[in-house]
N, C-alpha and C positions, 0 to 999 in steps of 0.2 A: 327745423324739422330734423330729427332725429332716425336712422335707419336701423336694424337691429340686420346683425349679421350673418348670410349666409350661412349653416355650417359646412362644413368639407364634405364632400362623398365620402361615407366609409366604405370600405372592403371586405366584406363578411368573412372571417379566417375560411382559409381551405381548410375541409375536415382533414385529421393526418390519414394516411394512406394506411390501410391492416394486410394481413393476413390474406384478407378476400380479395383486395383489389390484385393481389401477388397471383391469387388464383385465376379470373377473367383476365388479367393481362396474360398471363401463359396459355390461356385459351387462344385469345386475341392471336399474340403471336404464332401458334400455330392456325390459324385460317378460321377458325370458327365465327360465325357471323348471325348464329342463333343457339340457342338453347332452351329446353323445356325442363318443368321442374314444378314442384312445389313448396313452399317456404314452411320453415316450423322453426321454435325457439334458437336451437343449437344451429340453426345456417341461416341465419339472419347476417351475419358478416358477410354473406355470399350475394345477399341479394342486393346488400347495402351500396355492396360494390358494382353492381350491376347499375344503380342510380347514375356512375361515372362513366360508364361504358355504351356512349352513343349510337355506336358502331355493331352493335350488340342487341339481337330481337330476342326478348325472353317471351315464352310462350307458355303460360299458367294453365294447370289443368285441375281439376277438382280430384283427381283422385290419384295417389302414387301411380298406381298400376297402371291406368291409363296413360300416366307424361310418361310411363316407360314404353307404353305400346304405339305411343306415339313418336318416340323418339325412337324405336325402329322402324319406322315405316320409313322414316325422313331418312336414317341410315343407307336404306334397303334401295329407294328412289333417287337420291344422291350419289351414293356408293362412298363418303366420306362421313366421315366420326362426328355422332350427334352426341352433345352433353347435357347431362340428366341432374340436375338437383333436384336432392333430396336431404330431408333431416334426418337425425341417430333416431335409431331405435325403430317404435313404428313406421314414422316414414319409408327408414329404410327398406324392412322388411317386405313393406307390401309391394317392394318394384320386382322381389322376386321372381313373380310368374311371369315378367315382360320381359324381366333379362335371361331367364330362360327360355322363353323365345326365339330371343334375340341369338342366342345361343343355338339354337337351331337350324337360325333362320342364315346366320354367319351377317348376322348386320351387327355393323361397329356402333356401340353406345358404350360411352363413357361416361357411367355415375359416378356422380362425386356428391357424398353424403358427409354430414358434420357426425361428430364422435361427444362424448364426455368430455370433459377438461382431461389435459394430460397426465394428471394424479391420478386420472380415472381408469387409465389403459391397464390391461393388463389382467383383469380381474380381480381390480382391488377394492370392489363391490362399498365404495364410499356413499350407496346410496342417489348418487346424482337423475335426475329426471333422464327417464329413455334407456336406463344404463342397462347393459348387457356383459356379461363377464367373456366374451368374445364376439362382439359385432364380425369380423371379419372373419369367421369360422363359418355362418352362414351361408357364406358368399363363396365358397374355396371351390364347393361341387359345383357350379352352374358357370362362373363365368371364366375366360382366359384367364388374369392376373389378378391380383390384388394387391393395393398398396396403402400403406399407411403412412400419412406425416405427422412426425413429432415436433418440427420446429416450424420456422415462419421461411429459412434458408432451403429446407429439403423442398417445399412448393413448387418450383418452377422446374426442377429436372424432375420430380415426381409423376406431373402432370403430364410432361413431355413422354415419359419412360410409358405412362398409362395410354395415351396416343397411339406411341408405335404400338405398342404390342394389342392395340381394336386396330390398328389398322395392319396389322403383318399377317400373311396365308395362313389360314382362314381368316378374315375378319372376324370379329368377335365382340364382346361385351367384357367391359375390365368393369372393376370396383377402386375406386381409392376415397379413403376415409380422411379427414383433418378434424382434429380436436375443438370442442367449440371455443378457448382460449386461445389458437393460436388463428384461426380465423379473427379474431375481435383485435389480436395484440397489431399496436403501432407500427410500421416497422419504415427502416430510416436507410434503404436501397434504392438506388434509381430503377422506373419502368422497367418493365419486362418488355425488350425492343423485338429478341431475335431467338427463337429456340430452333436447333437442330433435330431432326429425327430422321430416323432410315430404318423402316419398314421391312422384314424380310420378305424379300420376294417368291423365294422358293422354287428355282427354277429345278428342269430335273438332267440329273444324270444323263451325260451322253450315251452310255454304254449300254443303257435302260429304253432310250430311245431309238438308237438303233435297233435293237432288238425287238423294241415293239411295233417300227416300220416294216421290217422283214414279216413279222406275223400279219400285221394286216396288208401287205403287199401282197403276200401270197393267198389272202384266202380266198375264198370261194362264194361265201356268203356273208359278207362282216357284217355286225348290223352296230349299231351304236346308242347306248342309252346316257341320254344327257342330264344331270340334274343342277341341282340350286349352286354348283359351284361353278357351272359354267355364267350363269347370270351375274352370280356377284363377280365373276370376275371381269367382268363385259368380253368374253371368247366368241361372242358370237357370231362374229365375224370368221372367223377362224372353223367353227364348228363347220358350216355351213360349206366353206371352201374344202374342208377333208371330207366332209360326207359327200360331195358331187365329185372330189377326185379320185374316189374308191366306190361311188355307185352305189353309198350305202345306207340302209335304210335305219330314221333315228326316230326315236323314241324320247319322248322327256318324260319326266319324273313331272309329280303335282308340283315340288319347289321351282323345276326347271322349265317350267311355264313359259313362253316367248323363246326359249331358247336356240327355237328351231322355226321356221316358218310354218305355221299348221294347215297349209295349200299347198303347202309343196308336193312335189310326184314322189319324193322319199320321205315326204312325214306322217311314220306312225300313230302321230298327234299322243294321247296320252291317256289310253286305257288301258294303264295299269292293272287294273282291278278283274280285267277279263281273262279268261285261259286261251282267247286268242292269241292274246296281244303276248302270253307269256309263254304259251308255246313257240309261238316265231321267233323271240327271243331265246329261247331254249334249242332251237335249230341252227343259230347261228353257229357256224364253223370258230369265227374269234368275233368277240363281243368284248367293244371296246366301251368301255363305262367309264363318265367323266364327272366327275362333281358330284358323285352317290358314292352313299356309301351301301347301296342294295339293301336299306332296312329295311320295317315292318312291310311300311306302305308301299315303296317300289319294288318288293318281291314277290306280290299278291299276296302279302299275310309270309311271308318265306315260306309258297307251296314253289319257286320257282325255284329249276333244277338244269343249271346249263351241262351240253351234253358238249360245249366247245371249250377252245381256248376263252379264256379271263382277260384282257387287258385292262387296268382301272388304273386312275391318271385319281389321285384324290389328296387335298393338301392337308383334312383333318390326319395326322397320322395313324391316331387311335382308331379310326375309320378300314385302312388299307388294309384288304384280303380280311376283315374282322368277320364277314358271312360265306364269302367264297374263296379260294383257291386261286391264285393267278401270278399273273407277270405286274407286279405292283409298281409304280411311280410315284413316289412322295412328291409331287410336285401342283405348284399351281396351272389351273387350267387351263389359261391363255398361253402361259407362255412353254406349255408341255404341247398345245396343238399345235402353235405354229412350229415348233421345233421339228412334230414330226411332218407338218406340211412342206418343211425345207427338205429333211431326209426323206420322204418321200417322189415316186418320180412323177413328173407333170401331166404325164395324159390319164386319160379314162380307162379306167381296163376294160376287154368283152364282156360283155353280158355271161353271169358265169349259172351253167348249169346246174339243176335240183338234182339229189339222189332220186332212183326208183326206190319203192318198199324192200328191193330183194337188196339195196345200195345201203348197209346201216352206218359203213363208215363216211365223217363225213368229209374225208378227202376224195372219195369216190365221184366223180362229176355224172350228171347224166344228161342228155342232149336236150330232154323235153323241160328242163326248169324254166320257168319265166321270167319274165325280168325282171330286176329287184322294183321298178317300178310298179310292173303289172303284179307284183307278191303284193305289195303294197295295197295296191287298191282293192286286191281280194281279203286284203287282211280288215280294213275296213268294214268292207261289203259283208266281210261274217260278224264284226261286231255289229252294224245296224242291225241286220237279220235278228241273233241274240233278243234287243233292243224291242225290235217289231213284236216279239211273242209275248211283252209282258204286259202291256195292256197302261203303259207310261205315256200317252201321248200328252195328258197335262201337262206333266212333268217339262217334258222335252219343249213344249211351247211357251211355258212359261222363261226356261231358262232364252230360250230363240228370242223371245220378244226383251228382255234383261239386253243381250247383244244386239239389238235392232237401235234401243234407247240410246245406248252408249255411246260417243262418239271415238272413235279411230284413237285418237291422242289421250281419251281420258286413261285415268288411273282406278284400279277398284281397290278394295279392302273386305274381304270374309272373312264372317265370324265362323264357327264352330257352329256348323246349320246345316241343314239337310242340302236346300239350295246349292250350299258352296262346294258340300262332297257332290254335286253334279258338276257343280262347275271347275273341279278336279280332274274331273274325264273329257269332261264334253264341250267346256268354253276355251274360245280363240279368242287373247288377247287383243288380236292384232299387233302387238309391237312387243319388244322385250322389254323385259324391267316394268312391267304394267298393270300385272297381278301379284297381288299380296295376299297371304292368308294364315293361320298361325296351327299348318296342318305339321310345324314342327313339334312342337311339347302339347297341342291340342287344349290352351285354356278357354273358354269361355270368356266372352268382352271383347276381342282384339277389333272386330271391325271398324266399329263408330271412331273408335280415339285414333287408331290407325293410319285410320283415312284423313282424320284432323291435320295427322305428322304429314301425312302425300301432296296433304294442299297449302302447308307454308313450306316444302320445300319445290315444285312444281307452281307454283305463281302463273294464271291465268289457263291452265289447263282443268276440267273438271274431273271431281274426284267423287265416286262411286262407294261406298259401304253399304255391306248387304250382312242383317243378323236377322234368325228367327228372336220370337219375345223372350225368349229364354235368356238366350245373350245382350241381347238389348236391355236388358232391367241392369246389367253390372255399369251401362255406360250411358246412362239417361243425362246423372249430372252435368256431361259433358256437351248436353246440348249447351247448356249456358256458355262455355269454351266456344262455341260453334259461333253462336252470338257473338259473343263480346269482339273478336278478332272476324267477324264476318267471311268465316271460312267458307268457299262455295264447296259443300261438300252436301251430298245428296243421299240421304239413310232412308234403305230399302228396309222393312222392318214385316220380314213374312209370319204370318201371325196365326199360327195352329195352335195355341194354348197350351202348350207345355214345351217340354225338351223332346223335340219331334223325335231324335234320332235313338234318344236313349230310350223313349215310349219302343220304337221299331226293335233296337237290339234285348230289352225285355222279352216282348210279343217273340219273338225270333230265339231265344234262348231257354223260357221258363213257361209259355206256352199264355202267359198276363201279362200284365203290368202291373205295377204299384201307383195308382192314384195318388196317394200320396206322395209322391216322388214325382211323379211324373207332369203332372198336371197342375196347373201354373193359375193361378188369380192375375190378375193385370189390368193396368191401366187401359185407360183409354189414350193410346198415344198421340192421335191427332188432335187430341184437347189436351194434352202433355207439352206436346211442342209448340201449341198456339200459348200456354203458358209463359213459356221462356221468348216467343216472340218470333220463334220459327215456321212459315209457313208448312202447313202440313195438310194429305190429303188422303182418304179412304179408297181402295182402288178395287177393280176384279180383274182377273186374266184378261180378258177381254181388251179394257181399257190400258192396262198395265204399260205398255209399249210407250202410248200416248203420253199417259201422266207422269214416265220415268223421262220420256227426251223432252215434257216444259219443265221439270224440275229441274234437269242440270244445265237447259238454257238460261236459267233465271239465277241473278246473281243472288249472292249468302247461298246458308244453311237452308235444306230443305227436309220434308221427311215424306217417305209415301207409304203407306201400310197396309199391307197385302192378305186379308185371311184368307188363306189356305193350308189344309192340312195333305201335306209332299209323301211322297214314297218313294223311296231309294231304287233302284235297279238291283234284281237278283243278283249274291256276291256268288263268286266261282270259286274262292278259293276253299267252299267247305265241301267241293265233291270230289279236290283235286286229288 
């Protein structure tokens, strides 16, 4: 009887290691443990490598723009560097609107796009798919840095270098490019084990700090306006300690959202938009602003005209005294408050007295002013009043039952919608770091994909997206994202048939509209999302509450879709 022989286990060669793997291992070694992106010819090395990289959750989205809007949210919710693949040319291009944004928003996303072959750099217009006679000329106005690799050796300090500088004051959005030949090329170095980086911190000036201790020590009325730079920096802690050691009443900006308790006895909460809210700001004696830089939006349109001292604590520098006049601080937020929480002294000061009408100066004290408290609460009590004469009670209930659905711990995401400019003014996160919205560069689309980024970097908490149809048509494909990764994210989809808000600022401008422009054809969403496999349901105000808190109790992707045509709250700033 005759055997025939065993043969040996083979060992399938290891692929050799490229370019790409040079790239995810300098990810790797700086902490990254996910990445979002989409693949195209030229970064195919990137993805290839990502095959090797276990350790590594890549997160596919159907449309550039969206893995960008996505990859800031997870920025924004994290507070640590999300990386963005993308391919040359279109790919690239279309992350544009997300990394300006991102840009706005000061969340750290690090794309990294493939290029043309390295014969191609330069604008040596050899014809190559994708080619562009400057791909990285695009990129120069929108985000912090840019960098480009030429070899397969430059990779790992490249990556490193593009790191710190998304993650140094401001956070920000970098670009760094690699050629699609040097991505593919072999390369014959050991893993990327260990990369160094250090972030500039941006602390500020002592001499800046005392001096801006002594002005708010001394005053009389300080009030304080918080924005998106105290969030990203997590100061809130700090905010919260100097405003109750100086009595002072604060204010956030729409980015600076959670940044302040919105119960509290000193919070303004954030109606920006009223000539309430921007006269008592306008009275303050010194008016200490932190992580604004007083633009369009937090200066009611720039009808707001301080009649006090300036103090702004702000780490964009381009930003500092760029709309007002003041005692400026190049420095980051966190560590500018506590700094002057140390130079300042530990107790409460008195309750400090209003000027009378005949008192115009305002070091003048007068005995009947109320308490920054009781200012507070009447400052309020005049926006409801405002609020009560316009005949908004839909409005306002619809957005109260939105807050009712929601649970304490969830995360939301708005799009460019009428809804979300209410809920600019009038919604309490409950916590910080828990509203997202893209009321910085204002594109259309950010909600849905957003919110996709909120819910792989927040893992078992429920995550909230709110677009009218308008913005919801840019990010439908991504229901399928929603699926595939069974993201529990909940798309509020309020449904007036056109672009509600641009219909209002027409009507409000030209005295029409443009139908054509304005007014929208569309699906039927809840047989859109039963499509893809997402439960979906048809709702009224009424029900809306209901059907928003089983949506985000139930696991996956859900959608609830709301027709109603909104109305904005009379703006102040055009009779200022």
């Amino acid at each position: 009887m005759s055997t025939t022989p065993t043969p040996a286990p083979t060992t399938a060669a290891r692929p050799p290691r490229t370019g790409g793997d040079l790239v995810i291992e300098s990810l790797t070694a700086l902490g990254a443990d996910t990445v979002f992106g989409l693949p195209g010819q030229h970064a195919l090395g990137l993805f290839d490598a990502l095959r090797r990289a276990p350790d590594v959750r890549y997160v596919g989205l159907r449309v550039e723009n969206n893995a960008g809007f996505a990859a800031d949210a997870y920025a924004r919710t994290t507070r640590r560097v999300a990386p963005l693949l993308v391919s040359t040319g279109p790919g690239a291009l279309l992350t544009l609107p997300a990394l300006q944004e991102a840009a706005a928003g000061s969340a750290a996303v690090l794309a990294i796009g493939s290029q043309v072959p390295v014969a191609g750099l330069g604008g040596g217009r050899h014809g190559y798919l994708h080619e562009l006679p400057d791909q990285a000329a695009a990129f120069r106005g929108v985000v912090k840095s840019v960098h480009t690799v030429r070899t397969a050796s430059q990779i790992p300090s490249a990556v490193a270098a593009a790191w710190e500088s998304a993650l140094g004051a401001p956070h920000g959005p970098v670009w760094l490019e690699i050629p699609q030949d040097v991505l593919l090329a072999p390369v014959d170095v050991p893993p990327v084990a260990e990369l160094a980086v250090f972030p500039r911190e941006l602390p500020p000036r002592r001499e800046l700090i005392e001096e801006a201790a002594r002005r708010l020590g001394a005053a009389r009325r300080p009030v304080i306006l918080a924005g998106g730079g105290v969030v990203r920096a997590g100061a809130e802690a700090e905010l919260l300690a100097l405003a109750e050691r100086l009595r002072a009443p604060v204010a956030t900006t729409f980015g600076g959202k959670g940044a302040f308790p919105w119960e509290h006895p000193l919070s303004l909460q954030s109606w920006l938009e009223d000539r309430h809210t921007t006269d008592f700001l306008e009275d303050a004696d010194t008016l200490l602003v932190v992580g604004s830089g007083l633009g369009e939006l937090s200066s009611n349109y720039h009808t707001f005209r301080p009649r006090g001292r300036v103090v702004q604590i702000e780490a964009d520098l381009g930003k500092l005294e760029s709309n007002h006049a003041g005692l400026g601080l190049h420095a980051d937020a966190r560590t500018a408050l506590a700094a002057l929480l140390a130079e300042l002294p530990g107790r409460l000061p008195e309750p400090r007295p209003e000027r009378r009408p005949d008192q115009p100066s305002p070091d003048q004290p007068s005995p009947d002013e109320p308490t920054p408290e009781a200012a507070v609460a009447a400052l309020l009590a005049r926006v409801r009043d405002r609020l009560d004469g316009q005949g908004l009670e839909a409005e306002r209930r619809i957005l109260a039952a939105v807050r009712a659905a929601l649970p304490d711990d969830a995360v939301s995401c708005w799009d460019m919608t009428i809804l979300a400019y209410w809920a600019w003014s009038a919604f309490d996160p409950r916590r910080t770091n828990a509203l997202h919205s893209a009321q910085g560069a204002g594109g259309l689309g950010y909600g849905f994909p957003a919110a996709l980024g909120a819910a792989v970097a927040a893992p078992g908490r429920p995550v909230l997206a709110v677009s009218g149809d308008g913005g919801a048509m840019y990010s439908l494909a991504e229901l399928a994202t929603a699926r595939q990764y069974d993201l529990p994210v909940t798309w509020l989809i309020v449904d007036d048939g056109g672009y509600g808000i641009l219909r209002e600022y027409m009507t409000d401008a030209f005295g029409a509209t443009s139908a054509e422009a304005t007014e929208l054809t569309r699906p039927d969403f809840v047989a859109l999302a039963g499509a893809f496999g997402v439960p979906a349901v048809r709702t009224d105000p009424e029900r809306l509450a209901a059907d928003l808190a089983a949506a985000l109790a139930a696991p996956g992707p859900s959608v609830v879709v709301l027709p109603a045509r909104l109305r904005m709250f009379a703006p102040t700033h055009l009779t200022a």
